[in-house]
Structure formats: structure tokens, C-alpha cells
Jmol script that loads the backbone (N, CA, C; Angstrom):
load data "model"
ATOM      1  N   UNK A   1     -25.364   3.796  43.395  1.00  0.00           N
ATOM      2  CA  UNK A   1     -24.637   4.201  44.588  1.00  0.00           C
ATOM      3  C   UNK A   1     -25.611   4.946  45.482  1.00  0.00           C
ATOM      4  N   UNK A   2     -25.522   4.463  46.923  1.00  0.00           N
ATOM      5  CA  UNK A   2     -26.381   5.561  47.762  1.00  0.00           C
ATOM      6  C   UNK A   2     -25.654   6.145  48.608  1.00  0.00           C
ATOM      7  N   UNK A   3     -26.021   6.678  49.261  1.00  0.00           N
ATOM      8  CA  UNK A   3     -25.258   7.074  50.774  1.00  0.00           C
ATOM      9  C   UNK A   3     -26.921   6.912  51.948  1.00  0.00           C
ATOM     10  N   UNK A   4     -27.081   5.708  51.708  1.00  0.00           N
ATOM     11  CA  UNK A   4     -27.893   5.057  52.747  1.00  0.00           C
ATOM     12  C   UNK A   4     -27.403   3.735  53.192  1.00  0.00           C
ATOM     13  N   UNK A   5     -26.491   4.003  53.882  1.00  0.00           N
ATOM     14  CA  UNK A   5     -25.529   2.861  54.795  1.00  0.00           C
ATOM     15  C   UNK A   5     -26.339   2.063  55.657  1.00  0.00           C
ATOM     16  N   UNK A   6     -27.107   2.977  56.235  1.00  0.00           N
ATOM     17  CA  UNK A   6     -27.704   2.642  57.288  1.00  0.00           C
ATOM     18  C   UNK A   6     -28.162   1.285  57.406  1.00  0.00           C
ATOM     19  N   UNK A   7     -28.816   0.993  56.337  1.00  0.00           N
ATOM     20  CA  UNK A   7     -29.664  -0.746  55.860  1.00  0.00           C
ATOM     21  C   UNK A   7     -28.791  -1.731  55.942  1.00  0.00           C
ATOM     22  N   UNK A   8     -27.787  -1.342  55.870  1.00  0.00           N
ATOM     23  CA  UNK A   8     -26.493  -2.382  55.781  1.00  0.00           C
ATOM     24  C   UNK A   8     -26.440  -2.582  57.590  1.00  0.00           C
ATOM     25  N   UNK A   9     -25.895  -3.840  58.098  1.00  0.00           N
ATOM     26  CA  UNK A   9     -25.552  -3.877  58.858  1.00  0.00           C
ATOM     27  C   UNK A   9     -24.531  -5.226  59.115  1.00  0.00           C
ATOM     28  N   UNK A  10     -23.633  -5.260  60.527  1.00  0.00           N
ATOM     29  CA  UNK A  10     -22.425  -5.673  60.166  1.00  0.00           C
ATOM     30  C   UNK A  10     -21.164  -5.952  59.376  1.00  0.00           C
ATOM     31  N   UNK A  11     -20.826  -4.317  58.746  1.00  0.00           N
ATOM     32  CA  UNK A  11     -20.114  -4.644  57.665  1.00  0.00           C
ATOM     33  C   UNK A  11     -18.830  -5.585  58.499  1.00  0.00           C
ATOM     34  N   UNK A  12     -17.911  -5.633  57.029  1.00  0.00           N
ATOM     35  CA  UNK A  12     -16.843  -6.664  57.374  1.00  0.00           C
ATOM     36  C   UNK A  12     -15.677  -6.818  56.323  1.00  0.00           C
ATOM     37  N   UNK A  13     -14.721  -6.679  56.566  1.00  0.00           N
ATOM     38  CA  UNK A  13     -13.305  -6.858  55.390  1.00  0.00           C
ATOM     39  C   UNK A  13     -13.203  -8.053  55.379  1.00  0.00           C
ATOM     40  N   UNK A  14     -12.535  -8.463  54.306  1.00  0.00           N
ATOM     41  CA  UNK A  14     -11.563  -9.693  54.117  1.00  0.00           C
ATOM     42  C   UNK A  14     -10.572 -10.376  55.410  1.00  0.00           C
ATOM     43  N   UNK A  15     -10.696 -11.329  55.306  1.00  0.00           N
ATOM     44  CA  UNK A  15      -9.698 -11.452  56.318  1.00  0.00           C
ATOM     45  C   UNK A  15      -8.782 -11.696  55.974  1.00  0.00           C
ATOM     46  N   UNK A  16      -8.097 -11.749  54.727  1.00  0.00           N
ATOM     47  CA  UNK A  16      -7.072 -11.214  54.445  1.00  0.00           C
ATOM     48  C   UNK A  16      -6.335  -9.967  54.037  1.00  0.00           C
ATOM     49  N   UNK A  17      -7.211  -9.057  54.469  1.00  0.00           N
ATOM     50  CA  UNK A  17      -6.885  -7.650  54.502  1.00  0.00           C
ATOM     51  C   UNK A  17      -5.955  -7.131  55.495  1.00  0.00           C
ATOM     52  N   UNK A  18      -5.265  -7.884  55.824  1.00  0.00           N
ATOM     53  CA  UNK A  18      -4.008  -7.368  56.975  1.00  0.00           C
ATOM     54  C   UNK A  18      -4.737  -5.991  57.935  1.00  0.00           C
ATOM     55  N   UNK A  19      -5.703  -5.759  58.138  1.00  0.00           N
ATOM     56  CA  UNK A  19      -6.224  -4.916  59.643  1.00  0.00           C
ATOM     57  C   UNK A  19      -6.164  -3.602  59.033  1.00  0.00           C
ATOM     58  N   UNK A  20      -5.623  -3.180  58.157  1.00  0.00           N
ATOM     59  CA  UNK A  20      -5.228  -1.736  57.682  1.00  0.00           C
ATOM     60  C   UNK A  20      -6.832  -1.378  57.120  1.00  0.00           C
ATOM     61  N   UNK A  21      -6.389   0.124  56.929  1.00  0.00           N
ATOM     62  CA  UNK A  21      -7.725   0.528  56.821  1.00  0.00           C
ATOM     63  C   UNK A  21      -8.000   1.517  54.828  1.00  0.00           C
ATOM     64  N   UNK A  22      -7.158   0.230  54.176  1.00  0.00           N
ATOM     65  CA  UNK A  22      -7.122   0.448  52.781  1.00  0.00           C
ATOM     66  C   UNK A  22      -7.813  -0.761  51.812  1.00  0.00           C
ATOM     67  N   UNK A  23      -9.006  -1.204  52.968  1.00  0.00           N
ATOM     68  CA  UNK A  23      -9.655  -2.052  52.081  1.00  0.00           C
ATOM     69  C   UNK A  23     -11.226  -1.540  51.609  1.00  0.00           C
ATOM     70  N   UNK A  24     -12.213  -2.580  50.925  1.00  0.00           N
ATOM     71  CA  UNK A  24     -13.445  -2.259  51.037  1.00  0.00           C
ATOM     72  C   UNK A  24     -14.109  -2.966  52.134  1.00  0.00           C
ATOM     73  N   UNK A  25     -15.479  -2.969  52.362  1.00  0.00           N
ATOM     74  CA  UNK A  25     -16.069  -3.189  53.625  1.00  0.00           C
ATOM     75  C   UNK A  25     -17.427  -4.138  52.657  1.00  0.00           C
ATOM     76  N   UNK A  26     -17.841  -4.975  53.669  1.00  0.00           N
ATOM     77  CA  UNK A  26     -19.236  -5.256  52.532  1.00  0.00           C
ATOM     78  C   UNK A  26     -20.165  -5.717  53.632  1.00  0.00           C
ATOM     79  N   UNK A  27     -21.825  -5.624  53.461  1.00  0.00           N
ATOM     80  CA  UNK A  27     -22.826  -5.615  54.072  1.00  0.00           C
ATOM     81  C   UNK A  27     -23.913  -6.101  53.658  1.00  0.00           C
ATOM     82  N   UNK A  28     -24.834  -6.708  54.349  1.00  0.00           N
ATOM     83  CA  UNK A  28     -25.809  -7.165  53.915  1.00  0.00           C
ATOM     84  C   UNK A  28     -27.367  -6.904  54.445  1.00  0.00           C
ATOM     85  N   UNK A  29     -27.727  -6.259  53.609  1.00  0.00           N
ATOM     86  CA  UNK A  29     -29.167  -5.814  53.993  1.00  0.00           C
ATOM     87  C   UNK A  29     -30.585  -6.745  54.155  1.00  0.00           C
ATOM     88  N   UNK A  30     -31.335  -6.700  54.933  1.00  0.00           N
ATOM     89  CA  UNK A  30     -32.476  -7.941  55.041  1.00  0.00           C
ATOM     90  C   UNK A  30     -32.859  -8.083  53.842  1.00  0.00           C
ATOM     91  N   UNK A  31     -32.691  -7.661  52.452  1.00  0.00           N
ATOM     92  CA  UNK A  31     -33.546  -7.910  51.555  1.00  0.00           C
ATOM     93  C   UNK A  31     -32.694  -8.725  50.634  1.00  0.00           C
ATOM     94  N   UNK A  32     -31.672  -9.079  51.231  1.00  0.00           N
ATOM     95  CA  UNK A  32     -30.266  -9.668  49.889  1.00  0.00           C
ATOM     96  C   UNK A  32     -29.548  -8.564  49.387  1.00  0.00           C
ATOM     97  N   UNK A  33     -29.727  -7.254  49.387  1.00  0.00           N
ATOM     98  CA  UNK A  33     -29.018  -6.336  48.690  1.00  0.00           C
ATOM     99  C   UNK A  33     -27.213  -6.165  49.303  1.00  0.00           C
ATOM    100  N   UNK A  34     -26.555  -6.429  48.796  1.00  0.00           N
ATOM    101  CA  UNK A  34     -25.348  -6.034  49.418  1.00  0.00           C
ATOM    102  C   UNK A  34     -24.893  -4.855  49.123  1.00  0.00           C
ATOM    103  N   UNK A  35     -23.977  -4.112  50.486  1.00  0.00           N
ATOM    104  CA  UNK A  35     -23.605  -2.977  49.865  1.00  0.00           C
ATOM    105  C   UNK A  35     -22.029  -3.395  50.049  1.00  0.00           C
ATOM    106  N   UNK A  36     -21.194  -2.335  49.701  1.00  0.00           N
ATOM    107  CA  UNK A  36     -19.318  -1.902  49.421  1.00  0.00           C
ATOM    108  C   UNK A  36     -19.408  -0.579  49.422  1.00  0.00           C
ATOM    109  N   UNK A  37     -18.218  -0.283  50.346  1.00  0.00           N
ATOM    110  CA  UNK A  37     -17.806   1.222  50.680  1.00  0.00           C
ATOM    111  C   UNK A  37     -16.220   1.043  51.173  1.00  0.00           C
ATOM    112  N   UNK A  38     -15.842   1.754  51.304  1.00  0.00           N
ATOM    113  CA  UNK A  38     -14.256   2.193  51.119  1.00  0.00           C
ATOM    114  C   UNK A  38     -14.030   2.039  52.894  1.00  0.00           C
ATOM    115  N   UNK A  39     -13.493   1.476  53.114  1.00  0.00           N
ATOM    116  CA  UNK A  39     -13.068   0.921  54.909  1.00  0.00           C
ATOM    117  C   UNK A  39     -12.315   2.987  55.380  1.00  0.00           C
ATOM    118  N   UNK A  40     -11.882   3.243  54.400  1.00  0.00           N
ATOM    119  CA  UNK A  40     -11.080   4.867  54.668  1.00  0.00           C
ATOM    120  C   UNK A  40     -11.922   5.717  55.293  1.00  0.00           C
ATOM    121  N   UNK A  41     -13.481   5.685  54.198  1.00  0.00           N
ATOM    122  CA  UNK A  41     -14.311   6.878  54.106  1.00  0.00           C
ATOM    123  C   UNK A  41     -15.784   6.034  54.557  1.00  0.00           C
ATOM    124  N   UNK A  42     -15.834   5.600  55.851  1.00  0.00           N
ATOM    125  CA  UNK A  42     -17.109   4.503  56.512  1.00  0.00           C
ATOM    126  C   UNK A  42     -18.484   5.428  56.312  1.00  0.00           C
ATOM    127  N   UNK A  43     -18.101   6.858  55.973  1.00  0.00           N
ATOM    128  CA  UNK A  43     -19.617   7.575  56.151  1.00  0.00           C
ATOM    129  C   UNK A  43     -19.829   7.807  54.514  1.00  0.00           C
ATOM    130  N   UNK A  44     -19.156   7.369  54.192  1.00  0.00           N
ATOM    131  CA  UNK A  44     -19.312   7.902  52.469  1.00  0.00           C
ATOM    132  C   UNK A  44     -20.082   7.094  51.279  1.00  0.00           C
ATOM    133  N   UNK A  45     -20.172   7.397  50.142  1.00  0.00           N
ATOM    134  CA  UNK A  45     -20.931   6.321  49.255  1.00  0.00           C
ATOM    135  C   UNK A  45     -20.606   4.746  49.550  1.00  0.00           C
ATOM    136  N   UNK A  46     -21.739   4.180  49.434  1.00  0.00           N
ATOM    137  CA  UNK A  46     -21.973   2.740  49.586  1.00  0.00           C
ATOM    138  C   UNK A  46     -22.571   2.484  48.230  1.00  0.00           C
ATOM    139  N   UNK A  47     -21.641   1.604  47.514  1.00  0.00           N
ATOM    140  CA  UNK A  47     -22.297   0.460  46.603  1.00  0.00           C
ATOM    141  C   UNK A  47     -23.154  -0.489  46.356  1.00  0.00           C
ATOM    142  N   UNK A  48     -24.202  -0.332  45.603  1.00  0.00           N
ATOM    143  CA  UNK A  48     -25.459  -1.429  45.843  1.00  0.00           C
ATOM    144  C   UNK A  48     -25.251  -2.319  45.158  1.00  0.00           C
ATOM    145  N   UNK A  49     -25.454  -3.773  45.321  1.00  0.00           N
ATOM    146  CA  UNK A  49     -25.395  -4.696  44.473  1.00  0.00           C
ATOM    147  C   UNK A  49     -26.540  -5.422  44.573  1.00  0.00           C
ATOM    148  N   UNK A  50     -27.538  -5.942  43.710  1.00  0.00           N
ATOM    149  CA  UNK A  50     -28.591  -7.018  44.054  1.00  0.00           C
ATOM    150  C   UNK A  50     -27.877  -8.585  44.441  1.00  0.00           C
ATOM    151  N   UNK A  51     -28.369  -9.690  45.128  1.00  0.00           N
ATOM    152  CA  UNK A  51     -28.085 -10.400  45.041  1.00  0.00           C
ATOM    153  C   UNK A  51     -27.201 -11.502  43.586  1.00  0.00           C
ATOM    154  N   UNK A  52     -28.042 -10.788  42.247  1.00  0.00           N
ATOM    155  CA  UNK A  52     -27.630 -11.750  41.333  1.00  0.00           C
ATOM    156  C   UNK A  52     -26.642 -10.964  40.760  1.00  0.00           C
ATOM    157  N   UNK A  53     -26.528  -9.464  41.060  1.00  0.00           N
ATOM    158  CA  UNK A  53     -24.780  -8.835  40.731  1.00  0.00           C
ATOM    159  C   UNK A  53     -23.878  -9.086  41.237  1.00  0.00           C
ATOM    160  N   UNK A  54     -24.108  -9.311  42.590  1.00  0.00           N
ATOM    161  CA  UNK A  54     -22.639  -9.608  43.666  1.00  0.00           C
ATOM    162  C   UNK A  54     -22.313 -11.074  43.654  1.00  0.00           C
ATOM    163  N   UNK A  55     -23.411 -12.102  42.999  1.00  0.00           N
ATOM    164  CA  UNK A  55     -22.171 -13.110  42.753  1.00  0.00           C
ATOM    165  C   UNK A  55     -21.933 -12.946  41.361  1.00  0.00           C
ATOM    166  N   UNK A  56     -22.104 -12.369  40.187  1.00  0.00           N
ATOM    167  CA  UNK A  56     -21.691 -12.245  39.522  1.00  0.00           C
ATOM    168  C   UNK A  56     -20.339 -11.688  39.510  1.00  0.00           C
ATOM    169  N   UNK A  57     -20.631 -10.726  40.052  1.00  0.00           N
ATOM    170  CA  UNK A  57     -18.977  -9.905  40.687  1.00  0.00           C
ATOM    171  C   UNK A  57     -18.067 -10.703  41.371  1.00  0.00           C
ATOM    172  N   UNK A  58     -18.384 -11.549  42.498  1.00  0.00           N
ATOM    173  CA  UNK A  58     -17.573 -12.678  42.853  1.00  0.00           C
ATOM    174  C   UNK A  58     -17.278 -13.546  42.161  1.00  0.00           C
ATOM    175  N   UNK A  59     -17.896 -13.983  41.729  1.00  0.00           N
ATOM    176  CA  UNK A  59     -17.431 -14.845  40.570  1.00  0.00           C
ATOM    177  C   UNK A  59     -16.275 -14.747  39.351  1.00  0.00           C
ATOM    178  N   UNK A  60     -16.764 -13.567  38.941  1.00  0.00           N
ATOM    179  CA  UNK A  60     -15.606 -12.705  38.097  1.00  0.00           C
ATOM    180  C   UNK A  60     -14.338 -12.811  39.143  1.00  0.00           C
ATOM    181  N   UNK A  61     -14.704 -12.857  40.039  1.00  0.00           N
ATOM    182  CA  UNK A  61     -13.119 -11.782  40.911  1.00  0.00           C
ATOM    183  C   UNK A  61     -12.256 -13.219  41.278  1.00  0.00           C
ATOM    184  N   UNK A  62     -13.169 -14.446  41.227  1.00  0.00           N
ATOM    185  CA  UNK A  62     -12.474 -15.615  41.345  1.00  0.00           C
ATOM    186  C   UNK A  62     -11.975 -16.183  40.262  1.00  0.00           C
ATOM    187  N   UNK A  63     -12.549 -15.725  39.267  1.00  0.00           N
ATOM    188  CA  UNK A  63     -12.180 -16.187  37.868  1.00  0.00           C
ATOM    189  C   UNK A  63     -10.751 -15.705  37.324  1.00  0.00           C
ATOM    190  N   UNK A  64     -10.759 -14.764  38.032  1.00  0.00           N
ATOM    191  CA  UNK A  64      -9.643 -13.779  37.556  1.00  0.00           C
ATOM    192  C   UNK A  64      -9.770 -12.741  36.207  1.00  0.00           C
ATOM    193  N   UNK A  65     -11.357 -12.315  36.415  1.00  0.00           N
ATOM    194  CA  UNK A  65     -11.835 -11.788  35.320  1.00  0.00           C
ATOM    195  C   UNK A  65     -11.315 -10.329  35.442  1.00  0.00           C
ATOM    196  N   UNK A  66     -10.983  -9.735  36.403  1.00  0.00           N
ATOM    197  CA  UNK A  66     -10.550  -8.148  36.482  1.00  0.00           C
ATOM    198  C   UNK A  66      -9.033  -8.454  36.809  1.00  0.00           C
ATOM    199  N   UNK A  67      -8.277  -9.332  36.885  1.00  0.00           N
ATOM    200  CA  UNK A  67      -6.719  -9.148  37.229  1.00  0.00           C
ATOM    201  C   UNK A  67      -6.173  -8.513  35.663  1.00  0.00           C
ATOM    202  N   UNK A  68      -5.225  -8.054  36.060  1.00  0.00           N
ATOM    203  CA  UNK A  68      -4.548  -6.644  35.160  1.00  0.00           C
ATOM    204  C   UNK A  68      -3.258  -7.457  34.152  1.00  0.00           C
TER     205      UNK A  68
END
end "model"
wireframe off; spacefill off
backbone 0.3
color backbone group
């Protein structure tokens, strides 16, 4: 986790996030690194992911590997 947002640029929600401001945000840095931060708290910790975590993580999330 950093709180160096800055590298990130154009974050962006889901577009199925109905406009509200209770989603995450995600970004992509020139180097492949993606970040995630809380759409609530835009100045606050940002999540790092390398390229080969965040599709791992997508992947999971399509799989339905974290549904409850």
C-alpha cells in the first residue's frame, strides 16, 4: 500500500457502479503497476498491484473466487 497516488493517472469506477461514491477507483501507472483506492477517501491509501497480480485478482473476481 502507498499513499503515492500521484503515478496513477486517470482513475476510473466501474460502470456499473451506479455514480455513487461507495465504490473503488483503479489506475494505471506508465510502468503497468495498477493502483485501487476507495472512490470515498480519493487522498487516502492506494493499492499496488503489479501487472501479473491484478489479473490474477480479476480473474479470481470473474471466477467467482471471493463471492461469499
Amino acid at each position: 500500500m502507498t499513499m503515492h497516488a500521484e503515478k496513477f493517472t486517470n482513475w476510473r469506477k466501474s460502470s456499473r457502479s451506479g455514480g455513487g461514491d461507495n465504490c473503488v477507483e483503479v489506475a494505471f501507472a506508465p510502468n503497468g503497476t495498477v493502483g485501487m483506492r476507495d472512490s470515498k477517501d480519493r487522498t487516502g491509501p492506494v493499492l499496488e498491484f503489479s501487472p501479473d497480480e491484478w489479473v490474477a485478482f480479476t480473474g479470481g473476481v470473474r471466477d467467482g473466487e471471493f463471492d461469499a
